[in-house]
C-alpha positions, 0 to 999 in steps of 0.5 A: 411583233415587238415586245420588251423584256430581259433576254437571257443566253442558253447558258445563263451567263448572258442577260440584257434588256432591249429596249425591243425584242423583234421577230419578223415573219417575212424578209420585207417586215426585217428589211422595214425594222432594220431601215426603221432602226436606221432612221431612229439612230438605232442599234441593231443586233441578232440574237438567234438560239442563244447559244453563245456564251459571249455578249455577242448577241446583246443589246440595249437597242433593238434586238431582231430574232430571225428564227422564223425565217428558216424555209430551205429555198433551194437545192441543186442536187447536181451541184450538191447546193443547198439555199436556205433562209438563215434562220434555219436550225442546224439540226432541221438543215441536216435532217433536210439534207439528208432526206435529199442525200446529202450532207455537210462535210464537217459539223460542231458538236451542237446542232441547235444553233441558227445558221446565221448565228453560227457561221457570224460566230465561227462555229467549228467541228474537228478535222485536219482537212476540213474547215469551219461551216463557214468555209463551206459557204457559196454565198451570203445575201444580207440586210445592210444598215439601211433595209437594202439587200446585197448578195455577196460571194466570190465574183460579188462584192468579194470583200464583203463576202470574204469577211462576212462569213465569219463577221460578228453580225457587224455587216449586216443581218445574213438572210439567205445562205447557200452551201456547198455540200456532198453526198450524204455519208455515214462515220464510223466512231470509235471513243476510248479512254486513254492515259493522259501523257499517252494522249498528248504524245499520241495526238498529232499522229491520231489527229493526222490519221483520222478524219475527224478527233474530238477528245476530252481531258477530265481536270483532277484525273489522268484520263483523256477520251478520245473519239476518232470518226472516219468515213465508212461504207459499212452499214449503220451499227448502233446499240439500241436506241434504249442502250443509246439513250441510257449512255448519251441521255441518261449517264452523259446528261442526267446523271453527269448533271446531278453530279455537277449540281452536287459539286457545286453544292460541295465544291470539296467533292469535284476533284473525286466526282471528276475521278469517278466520271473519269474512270468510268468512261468506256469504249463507245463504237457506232456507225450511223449517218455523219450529223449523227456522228458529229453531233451530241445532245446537251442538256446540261447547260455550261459556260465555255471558253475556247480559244485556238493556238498553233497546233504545235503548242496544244500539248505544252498549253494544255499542261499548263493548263493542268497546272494552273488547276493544280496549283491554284486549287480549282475545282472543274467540273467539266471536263477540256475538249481538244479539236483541230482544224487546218488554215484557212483564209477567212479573215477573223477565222480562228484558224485563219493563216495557221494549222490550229488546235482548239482549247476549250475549258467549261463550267456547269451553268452556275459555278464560278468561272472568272478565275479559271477562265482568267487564268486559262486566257493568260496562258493562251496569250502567251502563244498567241491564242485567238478566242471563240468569238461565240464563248466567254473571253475578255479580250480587246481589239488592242490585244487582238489586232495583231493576232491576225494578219486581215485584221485591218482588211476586216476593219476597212470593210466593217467602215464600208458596209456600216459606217454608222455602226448600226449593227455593233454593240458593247461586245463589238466595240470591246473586240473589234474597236469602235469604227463610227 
């Protein structure tokens, strides 16, 4: 079904009007459209959950939802594989693995993304061992520009396979996914709040200790948080739901919210609100099922920048990041996550080629951003920081070329599979240079 209209971004920083919004309920109705559009001299582009921050998903052609393409179709339990249309949330795939026991090994901190959006975007978790979801891929079958379907993988159409696990949409729509996963687990959590110079010296051995790191540094305080989750055989330990919800629900969305929207209302007021939050934070302890333990619920709405560096430089960066808040007087009121993740060989992978640490800044939907999220892009330049092409950034193919050693296999691949550029818009031509 086609319809016309303005689309808008979870985050409320991203607007655009396709000249068709699209939502095919069967992969021969998406192979028609793309091959329509095709023969029109049409763009084509993806927009999923929304939950990109970027203008990724933006378009003024056609615009294809695919959400209701997301049946699991297969699962082999003896090598713990699992094929599903890529449509399919995030949050429905844990709950449908872990009903069969198993699960994926690492996850992101928000779950209600597509799978296609996530693994075209390089969505993350945190680990010094395990990688993004996309390095968990086996193999991709995608919609080329002219309706064809190709199945890739490492012993098919290699290249393709190897670029298009974290390819920006610009190969074609992704349609079915398999995964490698393992047998279900459960994560011991333990987050506590520590002194900021003691996080930063700490950091690299927390890191390298744990199996799994996310930590938040509050902006106008001395406080950084300081989740570590490691895998355990102990049994499911959690406070009631009703204590879980008045922490996770209540105090972490609601009430922080309404102390967001009272800063924006009075921006004077961040640095303190931030200090009350900040000193406020306690010690959180649970053991329950992996999905749960990576995941959070969010329903604040923000706008984020992330960007990945050296993990060597994590502590020096981020600051200067202080400093830049500091000395220009900015009033965040969102706190900064830091995360790491090991190299990995995915072309335009963030941690592609380097051991990584992720910086990621925020703002509550509405606030002003471009200074502080400017400001924070100068200093990741300097160390060679690679953006999250999901998240706000204002980067150019020029500037990004050289930040990653395949670039130029991504390119050659890109001219292959879409020569035409059917599947790119403004925010492709701006990142990765127009190949048509």
């Amino acid at each position: 079904m086609a319809r016309r209209g303005a689309w808008q971004n979870w985050g409320r920083n991203q607007t655009c009007d396709p000249i068709a919004i699209e939502s095919p309920r069967s992969l021969l109705e998406l192979r028609e459209l793309v091959g329509s559009a095709d023969r029109a001299g049409q763009r084509v582009r993806i927009a999923a959950s929304g939950h990109s921050f970027s203008d990724i998903a933006c378009t003024d052609s056609r615009m294809l939802r695919i959400e209701a393409l997301d049946r699991v179709i297969d699962l082999d339990r003896e090598a713990m594989t699992v094929t599903v249309e890529a449509g399919i949330k995030l949050f429905v795939l844990n709950d449908e693995l872990a009903k069969r026991g198993l699960a994926l090994s690492n996850l992101g901190d928000i779950d209600k993304q597509t799978l296609a959006g996530a693994l075209s975007t390089g969505t993350h978790g945190t680990s010094h061992r395990l990688g993004p979801i996309a390095a968990a891929v086996i193999s991709l079958e995608l919609v080329t520009a002219n309706g064809d379907l190709v199945t890739c993988s490492p012993s098919e159409e290699p290249e393709l396979f190897e670029c298009a696990r974290i390819g920006l949409g610009v190969f074609g729509i992704i349609t079915k996914v398999t995964l490698q996963c393992e047998p279900a687990f459960r994560l011991h959590s333990l987050e506590e709040p520590h002194e900021f110079d003691e996080a930063l010296e700490s950091w690299n051995s927390i890191t390298a200790s744990n199996d799994h790191v996310d930590s938040y540094w509050f902006p106008h305080s001395e406080v950084v948080t300081i989740k570590a989750a490691n895998r355990t055989d102990r049994p499911i330990w959690v406070k009631s739901r009703q204590k879980q919800w008045r922490e996770e629900v209540l105090i972490g969305n609601y009430i922080f919210g309404g102390l967001a929207a009272y800063g924006r209302k009075r921006p004077s007021k961040v640095p303190s609100i931030a200090r009350m939050v900040a000193n406020n934070m306690g010690r959180v302890e649970k053991v329950d099922v992996s999905h749960r333990v990576f995941c959070s619920t969010r329903l604040i709405r923000f706008v984020e920048m992330e960007y990945a560096l050296p993990i060597e430089k994590m502590q020096a960066t981020l600051r200067r990041i202080r400093e830049l808040i500091e000395s220009e007087k900015l009033q965040v009121d969102f706190p900064v996550e830091i995360r790491a993740l090991p190299a990995d060989d995915i072309p335009l992978s963030m941690a592609n080629g380097r051991e990584t640490a992720f910086l990621a800044v925020h703002v509550s939907s509405g606030t002003p951003f471009e200074k502080y999220f400017r400001g924070v892009e100068a200093i990741m330049d300097e160390v060679e920081g690679r953006p999250h092409w999901g998240k706000m950034h204002f980067q150019t193919a020029e500037k990004l070329a050289p930040r990653y050693s395949e670039w130029s296999k991504f390119q050659k691949v890109r001219e292959a599979w879409d020569p035409k550029g059917r599947f790119a818009n403004a925010y492709t031509d701006r990142v990765l240079g127009r190949s048509y």
